[in-house]
N, C-alpha and C positions, 0 to 999 in steps of 0.2 A: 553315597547318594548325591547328584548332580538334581540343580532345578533351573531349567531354562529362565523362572522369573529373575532369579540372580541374576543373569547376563545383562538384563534391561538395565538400559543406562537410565541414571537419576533425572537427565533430560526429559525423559518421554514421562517422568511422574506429573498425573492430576495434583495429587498434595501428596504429604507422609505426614507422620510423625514419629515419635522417638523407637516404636516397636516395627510400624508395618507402615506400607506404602500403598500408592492405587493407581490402577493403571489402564488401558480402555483393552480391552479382548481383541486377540487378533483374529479372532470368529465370534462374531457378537451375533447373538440371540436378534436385539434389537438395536438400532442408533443410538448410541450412549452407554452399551453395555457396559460395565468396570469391573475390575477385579480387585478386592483389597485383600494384599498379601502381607504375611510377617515377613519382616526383616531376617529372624534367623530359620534356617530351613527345619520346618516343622513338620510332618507329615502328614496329619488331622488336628480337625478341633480339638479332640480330647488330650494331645498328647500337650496343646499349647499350658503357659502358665494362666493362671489369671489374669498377671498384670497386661500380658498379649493380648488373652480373648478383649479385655477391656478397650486395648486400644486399638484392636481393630474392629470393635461398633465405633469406638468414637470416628472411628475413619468411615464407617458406613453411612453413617446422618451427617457429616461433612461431604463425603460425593453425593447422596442425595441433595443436599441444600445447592451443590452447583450443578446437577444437573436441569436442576427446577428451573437454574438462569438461565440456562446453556442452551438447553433444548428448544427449541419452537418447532411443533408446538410444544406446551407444557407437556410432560407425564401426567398420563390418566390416573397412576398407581406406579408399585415395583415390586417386582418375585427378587426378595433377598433370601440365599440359603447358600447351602454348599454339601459338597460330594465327600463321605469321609470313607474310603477304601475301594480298592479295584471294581469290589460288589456292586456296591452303589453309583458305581458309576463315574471316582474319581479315573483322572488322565493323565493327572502330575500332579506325585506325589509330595507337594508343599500346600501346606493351608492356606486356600483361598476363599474370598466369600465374593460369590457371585451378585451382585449390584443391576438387574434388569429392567429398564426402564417398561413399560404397558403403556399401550392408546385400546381405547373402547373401541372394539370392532378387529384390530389383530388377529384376530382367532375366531372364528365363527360360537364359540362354545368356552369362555375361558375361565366355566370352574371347576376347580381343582386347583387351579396354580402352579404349586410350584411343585404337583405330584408330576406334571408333562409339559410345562411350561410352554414353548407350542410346538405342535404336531412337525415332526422332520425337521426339527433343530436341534435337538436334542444331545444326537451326534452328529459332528462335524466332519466326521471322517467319511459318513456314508453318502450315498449319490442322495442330490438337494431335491426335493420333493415340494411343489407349487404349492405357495403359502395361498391359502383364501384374498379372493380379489375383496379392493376394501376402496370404499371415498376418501378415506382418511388423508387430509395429507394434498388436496387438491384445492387451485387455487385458478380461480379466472382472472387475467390482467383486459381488461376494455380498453384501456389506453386514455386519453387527456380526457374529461379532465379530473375524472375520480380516479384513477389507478395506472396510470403510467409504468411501462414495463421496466424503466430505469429505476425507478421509485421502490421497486419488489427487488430486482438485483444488486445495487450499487452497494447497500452496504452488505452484502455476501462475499462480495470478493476480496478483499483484501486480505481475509485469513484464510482462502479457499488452497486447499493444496494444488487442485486440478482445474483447470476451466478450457471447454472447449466451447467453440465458438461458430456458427457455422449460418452464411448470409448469401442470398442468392445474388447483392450486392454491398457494396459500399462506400459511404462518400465521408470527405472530409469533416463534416457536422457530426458525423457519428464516433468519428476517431476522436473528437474534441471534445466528446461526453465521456466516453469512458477509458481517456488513457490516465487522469489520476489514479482511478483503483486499480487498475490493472497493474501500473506500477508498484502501488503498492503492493498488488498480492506477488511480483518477483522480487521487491524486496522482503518480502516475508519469506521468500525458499518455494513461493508459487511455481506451475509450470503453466504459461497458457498458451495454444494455439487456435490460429486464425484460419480459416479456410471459409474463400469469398470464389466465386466466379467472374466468368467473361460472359455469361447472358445479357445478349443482345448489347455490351458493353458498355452496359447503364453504369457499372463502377469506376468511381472517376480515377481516373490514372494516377493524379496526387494522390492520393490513399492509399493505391499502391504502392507510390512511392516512399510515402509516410510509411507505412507498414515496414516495408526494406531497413527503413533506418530505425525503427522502433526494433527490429530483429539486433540488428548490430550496436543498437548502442546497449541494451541489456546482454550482449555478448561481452563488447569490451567490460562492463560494470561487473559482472559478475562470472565472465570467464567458463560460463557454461551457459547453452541454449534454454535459455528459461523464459522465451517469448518466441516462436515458430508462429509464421504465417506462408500459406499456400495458394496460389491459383487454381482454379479448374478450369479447364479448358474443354469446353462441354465439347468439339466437336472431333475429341480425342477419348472422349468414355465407352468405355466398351459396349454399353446398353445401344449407347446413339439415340439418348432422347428428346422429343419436342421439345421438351420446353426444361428448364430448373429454378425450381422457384423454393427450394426448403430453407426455413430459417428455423434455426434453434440451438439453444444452450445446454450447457452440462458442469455444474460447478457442482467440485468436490470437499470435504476437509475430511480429520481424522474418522470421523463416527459417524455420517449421514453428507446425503448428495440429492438436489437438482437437476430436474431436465425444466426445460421450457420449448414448448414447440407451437409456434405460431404464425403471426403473419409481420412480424417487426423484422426488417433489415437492419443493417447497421450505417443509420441515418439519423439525426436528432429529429425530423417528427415522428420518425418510427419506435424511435425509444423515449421520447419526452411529451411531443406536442399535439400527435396524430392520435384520432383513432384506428387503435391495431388490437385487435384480440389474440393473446396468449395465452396457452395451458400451461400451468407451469403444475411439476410433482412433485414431493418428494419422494423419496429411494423405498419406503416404507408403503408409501401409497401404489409401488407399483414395478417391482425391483424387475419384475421382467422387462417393460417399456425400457427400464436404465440399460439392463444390458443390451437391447436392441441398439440402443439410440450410441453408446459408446460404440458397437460393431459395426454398424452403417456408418459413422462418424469417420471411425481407423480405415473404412473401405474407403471410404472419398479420400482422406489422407494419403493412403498408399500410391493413388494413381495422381494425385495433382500436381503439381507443376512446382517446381522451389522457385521463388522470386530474384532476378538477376535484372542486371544493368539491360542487359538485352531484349529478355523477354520483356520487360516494363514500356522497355522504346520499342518493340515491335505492336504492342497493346496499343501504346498511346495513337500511332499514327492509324492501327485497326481503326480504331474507337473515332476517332476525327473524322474520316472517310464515313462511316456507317450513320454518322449523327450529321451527317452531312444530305443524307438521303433518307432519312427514318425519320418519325415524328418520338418522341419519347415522353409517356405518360406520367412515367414514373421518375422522373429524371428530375425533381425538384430535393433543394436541399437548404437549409436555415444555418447558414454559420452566423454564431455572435458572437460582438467583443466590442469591446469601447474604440469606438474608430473617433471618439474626440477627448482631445485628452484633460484630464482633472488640472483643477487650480495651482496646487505647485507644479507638476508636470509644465504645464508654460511656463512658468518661470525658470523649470530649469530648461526646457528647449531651450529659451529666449539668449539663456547664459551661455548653451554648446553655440547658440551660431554666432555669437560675438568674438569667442576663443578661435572657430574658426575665420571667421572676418580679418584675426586681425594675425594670422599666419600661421597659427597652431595647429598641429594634426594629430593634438593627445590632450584627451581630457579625462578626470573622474567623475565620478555621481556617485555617494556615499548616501544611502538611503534606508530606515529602519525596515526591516522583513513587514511584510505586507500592504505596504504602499503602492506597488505595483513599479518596480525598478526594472522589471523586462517589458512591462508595456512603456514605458521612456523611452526603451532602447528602438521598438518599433517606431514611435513616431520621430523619434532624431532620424533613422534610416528613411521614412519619409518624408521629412525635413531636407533633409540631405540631396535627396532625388530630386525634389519638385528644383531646386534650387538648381541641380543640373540640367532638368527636364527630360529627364529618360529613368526608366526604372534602376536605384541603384544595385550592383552588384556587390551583397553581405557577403562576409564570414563571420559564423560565431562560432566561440570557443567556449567552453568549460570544463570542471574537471569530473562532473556527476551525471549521471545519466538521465535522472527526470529534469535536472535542469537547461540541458541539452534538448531535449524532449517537447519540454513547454517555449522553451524562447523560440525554437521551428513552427511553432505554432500560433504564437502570438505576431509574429514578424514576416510570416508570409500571408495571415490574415490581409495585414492593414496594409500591405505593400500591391499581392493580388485586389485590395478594396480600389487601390488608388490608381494602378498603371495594367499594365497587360499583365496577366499569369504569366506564372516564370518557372522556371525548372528547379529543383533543389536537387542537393546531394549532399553524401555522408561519408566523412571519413572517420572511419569511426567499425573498431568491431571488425569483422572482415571485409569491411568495403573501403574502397583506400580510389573514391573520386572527387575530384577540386573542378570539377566543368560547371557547376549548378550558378545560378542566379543567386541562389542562397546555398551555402555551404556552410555543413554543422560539422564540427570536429573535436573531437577529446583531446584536452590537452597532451596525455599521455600517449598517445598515437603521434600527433603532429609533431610531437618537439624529439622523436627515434630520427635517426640520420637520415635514412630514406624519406620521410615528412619531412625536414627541413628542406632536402634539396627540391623536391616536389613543389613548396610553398616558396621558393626563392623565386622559382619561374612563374608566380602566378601574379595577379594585381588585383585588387577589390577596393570597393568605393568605399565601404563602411565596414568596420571591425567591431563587432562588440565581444570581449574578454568580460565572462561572470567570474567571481569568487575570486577578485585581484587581490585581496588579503593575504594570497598566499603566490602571488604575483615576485617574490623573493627569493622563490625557491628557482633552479636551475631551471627544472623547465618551461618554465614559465619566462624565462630571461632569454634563453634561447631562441624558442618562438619568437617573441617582439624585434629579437637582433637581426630576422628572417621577412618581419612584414613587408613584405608593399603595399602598403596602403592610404585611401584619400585622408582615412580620421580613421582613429584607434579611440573606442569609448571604452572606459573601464570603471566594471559596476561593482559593489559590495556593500555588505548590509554591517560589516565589521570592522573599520579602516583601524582598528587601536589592533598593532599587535604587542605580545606579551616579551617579544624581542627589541622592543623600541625602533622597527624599522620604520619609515615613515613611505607609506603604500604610492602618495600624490606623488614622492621625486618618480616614480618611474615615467610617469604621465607630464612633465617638463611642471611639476608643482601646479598644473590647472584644474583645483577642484572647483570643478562648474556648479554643481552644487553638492550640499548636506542639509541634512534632514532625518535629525534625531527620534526617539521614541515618542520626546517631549512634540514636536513639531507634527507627527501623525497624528499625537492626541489633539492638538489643537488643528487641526486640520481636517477629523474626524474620520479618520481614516481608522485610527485605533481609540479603545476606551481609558481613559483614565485607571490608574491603577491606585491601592491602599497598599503601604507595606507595613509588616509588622515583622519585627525582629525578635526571636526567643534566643537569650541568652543557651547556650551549647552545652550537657552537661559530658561532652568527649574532648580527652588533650590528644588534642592531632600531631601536635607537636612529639607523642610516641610510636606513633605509625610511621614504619619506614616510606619511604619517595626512591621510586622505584621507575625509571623507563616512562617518566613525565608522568606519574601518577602513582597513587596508594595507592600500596600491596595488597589487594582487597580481601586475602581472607585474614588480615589483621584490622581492616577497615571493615567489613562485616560485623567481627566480632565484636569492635566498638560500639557501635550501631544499631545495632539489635537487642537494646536492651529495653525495659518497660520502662524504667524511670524518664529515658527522656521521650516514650513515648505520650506516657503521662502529664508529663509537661508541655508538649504540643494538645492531648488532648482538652485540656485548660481554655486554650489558645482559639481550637475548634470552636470551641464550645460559644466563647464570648464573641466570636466573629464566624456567625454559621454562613452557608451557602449553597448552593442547590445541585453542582455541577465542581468535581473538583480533580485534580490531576497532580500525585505525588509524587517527585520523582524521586526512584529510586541508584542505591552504589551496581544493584546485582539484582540476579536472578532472587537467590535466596532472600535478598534483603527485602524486593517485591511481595513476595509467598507471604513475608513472617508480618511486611508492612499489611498487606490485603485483609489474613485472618486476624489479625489486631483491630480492624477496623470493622469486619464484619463482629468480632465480638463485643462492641458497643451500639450494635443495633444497625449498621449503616449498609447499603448495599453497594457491595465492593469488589472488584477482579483486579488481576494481574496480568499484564500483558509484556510480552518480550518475544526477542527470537530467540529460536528451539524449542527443544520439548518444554512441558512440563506447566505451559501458557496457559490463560484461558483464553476461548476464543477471539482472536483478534479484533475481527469484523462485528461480532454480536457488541462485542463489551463495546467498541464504537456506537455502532446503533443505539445498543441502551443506554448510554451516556447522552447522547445526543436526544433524545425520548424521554429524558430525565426515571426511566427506570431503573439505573446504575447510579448510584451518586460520588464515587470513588475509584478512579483508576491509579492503579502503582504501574509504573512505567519504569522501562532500562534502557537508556539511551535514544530508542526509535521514536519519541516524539520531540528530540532537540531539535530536528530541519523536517521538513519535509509536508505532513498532514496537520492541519489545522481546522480546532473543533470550538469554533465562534459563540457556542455558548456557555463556553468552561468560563465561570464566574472564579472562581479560585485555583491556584496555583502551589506546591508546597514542598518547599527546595531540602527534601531531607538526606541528599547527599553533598560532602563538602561542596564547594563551587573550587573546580581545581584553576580555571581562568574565566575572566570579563565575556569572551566569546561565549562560553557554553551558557553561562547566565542571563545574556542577552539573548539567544537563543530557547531558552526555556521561557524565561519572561513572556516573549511573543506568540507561544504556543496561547495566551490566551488571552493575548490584547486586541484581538479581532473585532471590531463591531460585530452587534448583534441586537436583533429585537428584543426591547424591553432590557439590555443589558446595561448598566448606567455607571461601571467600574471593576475594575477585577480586583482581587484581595490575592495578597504575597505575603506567605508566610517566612520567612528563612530562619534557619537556626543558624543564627551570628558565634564562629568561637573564633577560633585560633587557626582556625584552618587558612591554606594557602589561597 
């Protein structure tokens, strides 16, 4: 006897424990259905032991307790039972108990329970039968200044597996709101695609072009299409209609999905500042609409246009022409950014153009994470210009895709604020062009043989190189031996490496400036921090060092033991907080850290990549909400997203170097309202 639950990998586990596991239905009843199964293949309830039956309620009132978080809305109730034989109605043959979340209104009629749980779900196998229409689950967005449609989406997406996107236009303010989450939901294993139109060519051709490069730089990052955007080209649709004016969303994740259909483009008044009315549903409230809206969605998909160098320059000069003889209503857009620069930022302008005054064409700027070290980079390139008197011509470089992302964003702002609009391009991903006004490129693309010869032949005014800390490595040497350039600026938030390499010699020793974690706090850029150290009760000194780091399932088992969690909870206790962020070695180390904390009363999730997570995005939000007061993290909050009102911090995996430290540290020295210090806990031993 074979059980399909077996095959499931431990990734895709809700929780387990020592007998049985839980895991979400790949035919669920409702949003959040779960199944908690034994560990050894059992056939029925009756055949299990006791100690089994035991531990799998314990695993039922643990999925209940995270589904209560998980869900929004909450569970109105739950049909907990299970099928024990062919007769009754088991499918597979291992003991499972079925975990069904209820909303009031579900069912037209819903007592009995869990004698028909609801009418034509029953079985999965047979043709689906139209659940009772229900309000449950519906939401009006009116837009500024009570409910802004960004405000209802922004934190759904970064744990969404699916999001489709669909705007009758789009301009540059709109890409500037929502390209942090979206990146985040492809670094989470997200897939999302963009499909905007050419009506009446109100979409501004930057944005299309931006989109291009926002395709190909999560192409190079992750090596598979995990961001698709499309044209339509209304005077090529088969229908041939007046007008296309639909906008609307469809974010997915594991157990429940969103449509949104209204009158928001993808524009920042349309998503932040405007009044726009939107419906948004969930999948429960209305699962026929969902599957409408996904197959009208894949129908525009199939017929529109893939984005190229070409079709974008034949757009662009359309769109010039037509706005040239049109009046255009709708044609307004709000980008914003700090177009004057903060207190140190003059200073260290003041310090780049002295270095170049007096003959240098390399400098550094070494600056603690969130200070704002890519908006420097912007005004040194318009620093640069005005000094030439013509807009200058950038390259940037780096080796991450969101930070490739945001610097094209930040530095074409303040460049189109100052001189004429200018063209960008992207080598990067499958697009391999050096013509732009600003040119964005991955390291790893430009420094292959083909990019160096490409970049021998080119010239550019202003060079900015992010993440020079690792400016040591070949490709990174290569590159520089290839520039031609007016001025090479090179930025990092980490100049100490653990090699003793010294980062400034590449840059002729000119650190223009630095600006420590100490110098944000006083600068108030970031908050003051408390540290407290608990002595360690692990010798790390027995864990092998393995491939630049402990072997982690002997670093686990250190780790995970109560007594030092014990002695951190002490620690808690004398030094409370409101807002807190643990980080963890591991997947598992997160799970054992989370339910350790939720059984001292605290509201607590685990988040990582793969299965087995809680919600990415929600545990965000609730954290942010102060409904969550504990998140265990693995590794995905060292760079990247930052959550300004994490008041504490709590380093419960060794610290294997200064970079990762410095890096966790920051995830919570943000200012914040009413925030007046962060609290670091670390467990001090022997570790490397």
């Amino acid at each position: 006897m074979t059980s399909p639950f077996l095959s499931s990998s431990s990734e895709k586990w809700i929780t387990a424990n020592e007998a049985a596991f839980a895991i979400f239905d790949n035919f669920p009843v409702t949003p959040g259905h779960v199944l908690v199964v034994t560990r050894r293949l059992v056939p029925t309830w009756f055949e299990a032991t006791p100690a089994e039956q035991a531990a799998v309620m314990s695993l039922v009132n643990e999925v209940k307790s995270i589904l209560d978080e998980r869900l929004k809305p909450k569970p109105d109730g739950y049909n907990v039972g299970f099928n024990a034989g062919e007769a009754a109605g088991q499918t597979v043959p291992h003991l499972h108990i079925h975990v069904i979340p209820r909303y009031k209104g579900d069912v037209t009629d819903p007592r009995g329970g869990i004698r028909h749980v609801i009418p034509g779900k029953g079985n999965y196998l047979a043709d689906d039968v139209s659940s009772a229409k229900t309000a449950v689950g519906l939401t009006l967005s009116t837009g500024y200044p009570n409910s802004p449609l960004w405000d209802e989406l922004s934190w759904r997406l970064a744990g969404a597996k699916c999001i489709d996107v669909l705007a009758s236009f789009v301009q540059l303010s709109g890409l500037d709101v929502i390209e942090e989450r979206l990146f985040e939901a492809i670094r989470n294993d997200g897939r999302v695609r963009i499909l905007v139109s050419d009506y009446l060519y109100i979409s501004d051709a930057k944005a299309l072009w931006r989109l291009m490069g926002w395709i190909n730089v999560a192409l190079e990052e992750f090596n598979e299409p995990r961001l698709e955007a499309k044209l339509i080209e209304t005077n090529r649709l088969p229908s041939s209609p007046a007008s296309f004016h639909p906008k609307a969303w469809q974010i997915s994740d594991e157990s429940s999905g969103l449509i949104v259909v209204g009158s928001s483009n993808l524009s920042r008044p349309a998503l932040q500042t405007g009044v726009e009315w939107n419906l948004l549903s969930e999948r429960k409230a209305a699962p026929e609409a969902h599957d409408k809206v996904r197959l009208e969605f894949s129908s525009l998909w199939d017929v529109a246009s893939e984005l190229s160098s070409d079709l974008l320059s034949k757009y662009a000069e359309k769109s010039k022409s037509f706005r040239s003889v049109h009046f255009e209503a709708e044609r307004i857009d709000e980008r914003q950014g700090p177009y004057d620069p903060r207190p140190w930022q003059v200073e260290a302008l003041t310090s780049l153009m002295r270095i170049r005054d007096a003959g240098y064409s390399r400098a550094l700027v070494a600056v603690a994470t969130g200070m704002g070290k890519t908006w420097l980079a912007a005004f040194d390139a318009k620093q640069l210009g005005e000094g030439l008197q013509r807009r200058p011509r950038v390259l940037v470089i780096a080796n991450r895709a969101h930070i490739l992302a945001q610097a094209e964003a930040a530095i074409s702002l303040v460049l189109d604020h100052t001189f004429c609009e200018g063209t960008t391009s992207w080598y990067i991903g499958a697009s391999s062009e050096l013509d732009g006004d600003l040119v964005v490129a991955s390291i790893q693309k430009l420094s292959r043989p083909s990019g160096l010869d490409r970049l021998a032949e080119e010239h550019f005014d202003f060079v900015v190189m992010d993440e020079v800390h690792h400016a040591h490595a070949p490709s990174y040497r290569r590159v520089l031996a290839r520039l031609n350039a007016r001025f090479i600026l090179g930025l990092t938030a980490t100049p100490e490496r653990t090699d003793g390499f010294d980062v400034a010699s590449i840059f002729d020793d000119n650190l223009a400036y630095h600006a420590s974690i100490g110098d944000g706090i006083a600068e108030e850029s970031l908050v003051p921090f408390h540290y407290v150290g608990i002595k360690d009760t692990v010798d790390f000194g027995q864990i092998p060092w393995r491939n630049g780091r402990f072997a982690i399932e002997e670093l686990e088992d250190r780790v995970i033991r109560s007594e030092r969690m014990d002695r951190l909870w002490l620690t808690m206790e004398k030094h409370p907080a409101d807002r807190t962020i643990l980080f963890c070695c591991s997947r598992r180390h997160a799970l054992f850290t989370r339910d350790w904390v939720r059984s001292k009363g605290l509201r607590a999730a685990a988040v990582f990549s793969g299965g087995g997570s809680d919600s990415y995005s929600e545990s965000l939000e609730s954290l942010r909400r102060g409904k969550l007061q504990c998140l265990c993290v693995v590794d995905m909050f060292n760079e990247g997203l930052d959550i300004p009102a994490v008041d504490r911090v709590i380093m419960l995996r060794p610290t294997e170097s200064k970079v990762i430290f410095l890096q966790q540290l920051g995830r919570g020295l943000r200012a914040s309202e009413g925030k007046s210090r962060l609290l670091v806990i670390d467990f001090v031993g022997n570790h490397r």
